[in-house]
C-alpha positions in Angstrom: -43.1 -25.6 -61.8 -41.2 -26.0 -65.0 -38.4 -23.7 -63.3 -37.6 -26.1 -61.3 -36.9 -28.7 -63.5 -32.8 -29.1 -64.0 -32.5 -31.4 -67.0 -34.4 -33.9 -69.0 -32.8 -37.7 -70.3 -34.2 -38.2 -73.9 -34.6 -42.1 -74.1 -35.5 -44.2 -76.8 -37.9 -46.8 -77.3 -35.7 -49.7 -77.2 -34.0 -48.1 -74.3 -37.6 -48.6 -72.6 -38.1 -51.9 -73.9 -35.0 -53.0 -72.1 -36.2 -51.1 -68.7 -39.0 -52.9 -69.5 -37.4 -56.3 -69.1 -34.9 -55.2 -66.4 -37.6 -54.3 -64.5 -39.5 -57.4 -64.8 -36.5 -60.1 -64.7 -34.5 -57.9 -61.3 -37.8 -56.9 -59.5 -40.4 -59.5 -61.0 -42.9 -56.2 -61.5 -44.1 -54.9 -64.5 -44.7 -52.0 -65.8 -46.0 -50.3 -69.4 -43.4 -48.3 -71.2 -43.7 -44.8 -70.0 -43.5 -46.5 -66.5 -40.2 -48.0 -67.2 -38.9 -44.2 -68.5 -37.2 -43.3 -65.3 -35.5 -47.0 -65.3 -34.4 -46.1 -68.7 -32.9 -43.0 -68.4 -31.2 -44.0 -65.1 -29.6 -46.8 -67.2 -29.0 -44.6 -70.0 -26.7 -42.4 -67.6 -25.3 -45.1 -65.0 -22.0 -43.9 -65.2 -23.0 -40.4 -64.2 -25.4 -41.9 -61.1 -22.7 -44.1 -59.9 -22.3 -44.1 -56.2 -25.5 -42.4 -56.0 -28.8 -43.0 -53.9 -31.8 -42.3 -56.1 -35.1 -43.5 -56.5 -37.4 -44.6 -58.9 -41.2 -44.1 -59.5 -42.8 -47.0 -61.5 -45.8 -46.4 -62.7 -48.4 -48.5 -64.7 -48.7 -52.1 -65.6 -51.4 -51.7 -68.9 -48.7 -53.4 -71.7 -50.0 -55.3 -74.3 -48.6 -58.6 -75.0 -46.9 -58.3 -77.7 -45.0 -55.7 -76.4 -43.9 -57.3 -73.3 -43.2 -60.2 -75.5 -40.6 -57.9 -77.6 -39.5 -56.4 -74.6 -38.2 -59.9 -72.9 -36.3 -60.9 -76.2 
């Protein structure tokens, strides 16, 4: 399965924390870190997805507060 892979977008954790609150203040749904990963490297490479049709899995809404709080800053 890993063959099949064609590349991998290393994101950071603020780069999720502002997923994080893109996701939350554009969609109104939240979502825990690793759930906002795919937002994150999407953002992180926007100019390279421009024009593009692609989709987005969110998954998991388990943050803690003061995450979320830090996130929305």
């Amino acid at each position: 399965m890993l063959g099949q892979v064609k590349r991998v977008v290393d994101v950071s954790e603020q780069e999720m924390l502002d997923a994080i609150a893109h996701c939350f203040t554009d969609t109104h749904n939240l979502v825990e870190g690793a759930g906002a990963a795919g937002l994150a490297a999407l953002l992180k490479e926007r100019e390279i997805n421009q024009g593009q049709k692609v989709g987005i899995i969110f998954t998991g809404g388990n943050i803690a507060k003061d995450l979320f709080k830090l996130a929305l800053r």
